[in-house]
C-alpha positions in Angstrom: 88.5 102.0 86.9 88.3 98.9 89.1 85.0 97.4 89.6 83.1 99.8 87.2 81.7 99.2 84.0 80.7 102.5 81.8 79.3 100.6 79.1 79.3 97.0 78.3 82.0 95.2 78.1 81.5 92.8 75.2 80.2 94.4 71.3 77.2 93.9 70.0 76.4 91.6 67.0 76.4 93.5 63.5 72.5 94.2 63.6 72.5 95.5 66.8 75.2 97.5 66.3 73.6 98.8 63.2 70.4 100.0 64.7 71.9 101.1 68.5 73.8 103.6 65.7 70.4 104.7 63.8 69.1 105.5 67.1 72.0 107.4 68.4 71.5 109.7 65.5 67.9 109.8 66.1 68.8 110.4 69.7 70.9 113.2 68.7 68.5 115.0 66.1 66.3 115.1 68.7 63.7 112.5 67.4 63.4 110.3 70.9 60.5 108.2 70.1 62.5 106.8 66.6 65.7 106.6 69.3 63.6 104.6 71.5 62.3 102.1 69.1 65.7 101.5 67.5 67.3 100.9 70.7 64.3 98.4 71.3 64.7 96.8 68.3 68.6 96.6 68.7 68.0 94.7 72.1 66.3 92.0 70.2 69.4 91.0 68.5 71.3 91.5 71.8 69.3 90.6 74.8 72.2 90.7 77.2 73.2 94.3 76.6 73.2 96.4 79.5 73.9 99.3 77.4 71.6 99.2 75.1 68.8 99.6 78.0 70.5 102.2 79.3 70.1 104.0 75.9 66.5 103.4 75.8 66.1 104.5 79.3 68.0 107.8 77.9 65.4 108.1 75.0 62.3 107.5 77.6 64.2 110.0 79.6 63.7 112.3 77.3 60.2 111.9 76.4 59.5 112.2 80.5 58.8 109.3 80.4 59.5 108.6 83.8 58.4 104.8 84.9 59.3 103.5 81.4 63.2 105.2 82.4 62.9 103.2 85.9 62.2 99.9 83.8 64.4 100.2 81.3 67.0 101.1 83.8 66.1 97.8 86.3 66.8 96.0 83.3 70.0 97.4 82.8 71.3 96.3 86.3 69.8 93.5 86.4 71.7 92.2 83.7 74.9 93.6 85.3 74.5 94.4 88.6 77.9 96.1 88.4 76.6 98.2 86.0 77.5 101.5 87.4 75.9 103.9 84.8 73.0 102.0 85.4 73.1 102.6 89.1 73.9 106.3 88.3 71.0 107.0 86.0 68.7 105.3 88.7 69.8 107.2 91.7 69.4 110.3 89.5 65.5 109.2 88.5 64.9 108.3 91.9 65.8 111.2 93.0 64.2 113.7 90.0 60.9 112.0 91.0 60.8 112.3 94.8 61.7 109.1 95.9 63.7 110.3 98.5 64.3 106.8 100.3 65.4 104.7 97.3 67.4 107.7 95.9 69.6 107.7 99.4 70.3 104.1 99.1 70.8 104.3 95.3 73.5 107.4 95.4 75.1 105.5 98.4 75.9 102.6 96.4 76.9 104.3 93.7 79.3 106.2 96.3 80.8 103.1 97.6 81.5 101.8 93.7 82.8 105.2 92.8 85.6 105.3 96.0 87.5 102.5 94.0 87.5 104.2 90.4 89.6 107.1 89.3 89.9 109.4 86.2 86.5 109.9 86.1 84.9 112.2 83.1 84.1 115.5 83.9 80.2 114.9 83.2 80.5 111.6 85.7 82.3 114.0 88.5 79.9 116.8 88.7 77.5 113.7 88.8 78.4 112.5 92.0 79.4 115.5 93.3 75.5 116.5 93.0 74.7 112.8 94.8 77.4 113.3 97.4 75.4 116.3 98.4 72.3 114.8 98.5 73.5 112.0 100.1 74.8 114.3 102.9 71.8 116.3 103.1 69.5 113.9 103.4 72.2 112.3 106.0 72.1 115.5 108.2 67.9 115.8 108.0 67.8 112.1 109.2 70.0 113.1 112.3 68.6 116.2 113.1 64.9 114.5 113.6 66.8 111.7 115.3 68.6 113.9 117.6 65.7 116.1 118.7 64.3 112.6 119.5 66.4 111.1 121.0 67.3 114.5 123.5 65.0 113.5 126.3 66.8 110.0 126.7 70.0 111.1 126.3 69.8 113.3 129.2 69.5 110.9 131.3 71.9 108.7 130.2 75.9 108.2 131.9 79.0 108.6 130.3 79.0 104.7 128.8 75.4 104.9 127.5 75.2 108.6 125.6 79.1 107.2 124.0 77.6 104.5 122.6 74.5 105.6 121.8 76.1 108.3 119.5 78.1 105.7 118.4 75.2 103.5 117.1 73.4 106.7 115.5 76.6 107.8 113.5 76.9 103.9 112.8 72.9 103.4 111.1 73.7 106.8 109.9 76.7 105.7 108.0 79.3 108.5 109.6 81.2 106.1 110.7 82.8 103.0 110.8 82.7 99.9 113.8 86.6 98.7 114.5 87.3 95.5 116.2 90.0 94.2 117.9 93.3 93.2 116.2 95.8 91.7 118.5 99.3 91.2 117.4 100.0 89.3 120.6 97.4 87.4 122.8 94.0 88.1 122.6 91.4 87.2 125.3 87.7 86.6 124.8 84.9 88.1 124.8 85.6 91.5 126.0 84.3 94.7 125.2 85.9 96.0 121.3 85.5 99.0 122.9 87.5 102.1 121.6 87.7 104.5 124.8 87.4 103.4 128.5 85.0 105.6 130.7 87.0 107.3 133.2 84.5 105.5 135.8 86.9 102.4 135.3 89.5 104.4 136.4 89.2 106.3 139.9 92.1 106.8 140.6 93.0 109.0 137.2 92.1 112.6 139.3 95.2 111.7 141.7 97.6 111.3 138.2 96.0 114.4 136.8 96.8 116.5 140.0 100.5 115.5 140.1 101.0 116.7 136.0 103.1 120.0 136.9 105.3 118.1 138.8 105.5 115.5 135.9 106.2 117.7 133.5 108.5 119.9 135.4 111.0 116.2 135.9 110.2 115.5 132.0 111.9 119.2 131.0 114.7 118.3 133.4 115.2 115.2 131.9 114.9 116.5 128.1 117.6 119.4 129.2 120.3 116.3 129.4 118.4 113.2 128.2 122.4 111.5 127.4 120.9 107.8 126.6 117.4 108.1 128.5 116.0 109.6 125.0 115.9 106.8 122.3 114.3 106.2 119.4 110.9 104.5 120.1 110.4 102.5 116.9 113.5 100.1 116.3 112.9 97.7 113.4 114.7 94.5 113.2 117.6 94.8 110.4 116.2 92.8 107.0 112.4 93.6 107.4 111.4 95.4 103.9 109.9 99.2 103.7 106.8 99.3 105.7 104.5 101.9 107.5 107.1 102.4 110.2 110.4 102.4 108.1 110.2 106.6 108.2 110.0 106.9 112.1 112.9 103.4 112.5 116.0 104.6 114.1 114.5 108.5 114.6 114.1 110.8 117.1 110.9 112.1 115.5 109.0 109.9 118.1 111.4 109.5 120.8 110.5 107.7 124.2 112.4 108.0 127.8 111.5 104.4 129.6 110.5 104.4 133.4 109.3 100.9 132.8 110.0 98.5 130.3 108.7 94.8 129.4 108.3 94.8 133.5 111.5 96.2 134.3 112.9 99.3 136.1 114.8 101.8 134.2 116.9 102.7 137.5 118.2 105.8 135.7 115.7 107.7 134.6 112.8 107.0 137.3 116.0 108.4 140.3 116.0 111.4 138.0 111.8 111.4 138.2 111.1 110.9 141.6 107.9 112.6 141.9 106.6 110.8 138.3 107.7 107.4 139.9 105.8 107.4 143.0 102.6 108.9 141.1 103.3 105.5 138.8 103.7 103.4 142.1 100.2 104.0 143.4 98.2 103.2 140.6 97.2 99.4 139.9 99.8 99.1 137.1 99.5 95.2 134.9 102.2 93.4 136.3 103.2 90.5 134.1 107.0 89.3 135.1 109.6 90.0 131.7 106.1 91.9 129.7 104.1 95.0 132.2 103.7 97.0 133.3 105.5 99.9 130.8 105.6 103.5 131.3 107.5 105.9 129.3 107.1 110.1 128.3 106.3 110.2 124.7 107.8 112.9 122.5 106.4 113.6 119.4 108.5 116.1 117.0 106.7 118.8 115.3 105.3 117.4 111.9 105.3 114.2 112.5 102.9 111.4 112.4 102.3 108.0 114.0 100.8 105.8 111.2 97.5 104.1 111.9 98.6 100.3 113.6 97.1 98.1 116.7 98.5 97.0 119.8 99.7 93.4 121.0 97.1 92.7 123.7 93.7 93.7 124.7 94.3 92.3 127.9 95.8 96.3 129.3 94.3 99.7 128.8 97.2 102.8 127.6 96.7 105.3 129.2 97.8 109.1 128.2 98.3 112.4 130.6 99.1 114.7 128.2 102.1 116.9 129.7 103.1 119.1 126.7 100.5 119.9 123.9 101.0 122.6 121.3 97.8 122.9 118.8 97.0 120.7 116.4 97.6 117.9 117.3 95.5 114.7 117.3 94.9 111.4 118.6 92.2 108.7 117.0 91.2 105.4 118.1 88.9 103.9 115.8 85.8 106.1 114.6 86.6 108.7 117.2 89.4 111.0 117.6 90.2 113.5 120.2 92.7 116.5 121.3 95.2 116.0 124.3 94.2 118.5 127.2 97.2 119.1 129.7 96.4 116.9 132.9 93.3 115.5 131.2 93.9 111.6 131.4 92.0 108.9 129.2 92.3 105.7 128.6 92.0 103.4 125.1 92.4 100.2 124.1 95.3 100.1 121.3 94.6 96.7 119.8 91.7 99.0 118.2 93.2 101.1 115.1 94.7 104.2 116.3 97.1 107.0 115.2 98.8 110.4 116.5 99.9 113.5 114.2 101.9 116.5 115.8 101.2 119.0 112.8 102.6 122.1 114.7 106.0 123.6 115.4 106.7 122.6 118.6 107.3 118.8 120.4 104.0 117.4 122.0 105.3 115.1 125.2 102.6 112.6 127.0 103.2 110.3 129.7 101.8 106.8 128.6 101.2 103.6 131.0 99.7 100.3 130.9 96.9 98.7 133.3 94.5 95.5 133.4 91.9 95.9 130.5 89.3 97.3 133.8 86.5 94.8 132.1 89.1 91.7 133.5 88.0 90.6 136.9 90.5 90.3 139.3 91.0 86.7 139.1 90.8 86.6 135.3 93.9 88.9 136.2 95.4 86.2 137.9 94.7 83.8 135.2 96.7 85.8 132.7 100.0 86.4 134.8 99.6 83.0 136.3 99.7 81.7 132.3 103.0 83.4 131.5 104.7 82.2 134.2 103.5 78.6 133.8 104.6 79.1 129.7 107.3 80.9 130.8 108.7 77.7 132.9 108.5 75.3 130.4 111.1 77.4 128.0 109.0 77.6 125.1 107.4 81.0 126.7 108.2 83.9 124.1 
């Protein structure tokens, strides 16, 4: 079990082995305070023995002796503060005695150490199993006060500030995690981490969303005879050894039909979507010669899944109009995931973790596009393009 230590780790010297076993039997026949002064005695002869503490907090346990427990047990950890037993027995006291505060932040490290160990004892599971639901309990009190008092603020609050104030309660709360950017490609600085765009950013989305019918209707077309359109959207480069994406290289599971690519037209299919490209021609796409914008319908197969990853650049927003959606299916960026409504638009930024599952029987199809991250100014805009081009001059652009 990595990172845990049940007992200690290095055996006592002959005398204190000697009376740690008197007391055990003592400890056994029920005789606590004889268990209790052997152990005490043992400690003498082994002064660095977490384990030995933790028997004599057992025997003071058993006498209800309830502060002597608490010291014996401080010395335990603090002569291995990995001492998980330790940590155990003292979120179990802390919480046998009322100390509701130091019992939540003693079963929540004792939690954390327990997510890395496995073939726990039986005893040890139904252990924290019982300080799991404390630690949830006391987690759902804490936001239930929190909510009702936070209710009158939060109705007065837009879109931006009631998302990130739940954000920052499920945060102190620990319900969730905070996820920062991870570019593969260039990253610029200082903006937002910021999982989900407001659709404020964005006013132009309702015109999108009011053209999905007829988006959907040239996506059905194209599907019926896709010939080359439809390829395979996740091509690894021959050599590279098995990794998160080797199941969906070379498949169809996740297949893509390019209107754009890397800044290019794909002819073909956007004659064949005439209605899809003009709704694609009047938004303020990124346009970076030889890299944006890109547009393509996304087809998910049933049963499939998209394995958690980030993007290259936080310099766009994706955006996804959901054209096809059977039930469950899912979307996540970060701490927060979502459902794809028909014609409901959003926008994310993918350099944040983020991953898609299509657990029905049917395919799930979304259109997805690129734009300027909407915290860039315009001329910060400029400044990217402008850089790529200059880079791109000098022949070491890649």
């Amino acid at each position: 079990m990595a990172s845990i230590r049940l007992m200690n780790d290095t055996a006592p010297p002959d005398e204190a082995a000697r009376l740690n076993s008197q007391g055990m039997l003592a400890l056994r026949a029920g005789n606590f305070a004889e268990a209790e002064r052997l152990f005490v005695a043992a400690i003498m002869y082994d002064t660095m023995s977490s384990a030995l503490w933790r028997n004599v907090a057992t025997a003071r346990r058993a006498q209800g002796d309830d502060k002597g427990e608490m010291q014996a047990l401080d010395a335990a950890v603090n002569i291995d503060r990995r001492d998980f037993m330790g940590w155990l027995r003292k979120a179990e006291l802390h919480e046998r005695i009322g100390e509701k505060a130091q019992a939540l932040v003693a079963w929540s490290g004792v939690l954390q150490m327990a997510a890395v160990a496995s073939d726990l004892p039986p005893d040890i599971a139904a252990a924290l199993q019982k300080g799991q639901a404390f630690v949830s309990q006391a987690t759902l009190q804490i936001a239930e006060v929190v909510s009702a008092e936070l209710a009158p603020l939060s109705a007065a609050m837009d879109e931006t500030e009631l998302r990130r104030s739940k954000a920052f309660v499920d945060v102190a709360l620990g319900r969730r995690r905070t996820y920062v950017n991870i570019c593969e490609g260039l990253c610029y600085p200082f903006l937002p981490a910021d999982e989900f765009f407001d659709r404020h950013h964005f006013p132009w989305m309702p015109a999108i969303e009011a053209a999905t019918d007829e988006i959907r209707t040239e996506l059905e077309a194209l599907l019926a005879d896709p010939g080359d359109a439809l390829r395979p959207y996740v091509k690894m480069d021959s050599g590279l050894p098995e990794n998160k994406w080797s199941a969906l290289d070379q498949s169809l599971d996740w297949g893509a039909c390019f209107l754009w690519e890397y800044g290019q037209p794909n002819k073909a299919v956007l004659d064949r979507c005439p209605h899809t490209a003009a709704a694609l021609a009047s938004l303020p796409t990124t346009t970076i010669p030889g890299r944006a914008p890109s547009a393509f319908f996304s087809i998910l197969k049933p049963h499939t899944r998209i394995p958690p990853h980030t993007g290259v650049t936080n310099t766009r927003a994706i955006v996804h109009l959901p054209l096809i959606v059977p039930e469950n299916c899912g979307f996540r960026v970060g701490g927060e995931t979502r459902e794809w409504h028909v014609g409901q638009a959003f926008a994310f930024d993918d350099t944040i973790e983020h991953e898609a599952w299509n657990d029905s029987d049917k395919y799930r199809a979304v259109l997805i596009f690129d734009v300027w991250n909407p915290h860039l100014t315009v001329a910060e805009q400029g400044v990217i393009a402008q850089y790529y081009t200059a880079a791109d001059a000098t022949g070491f652009g890649s």
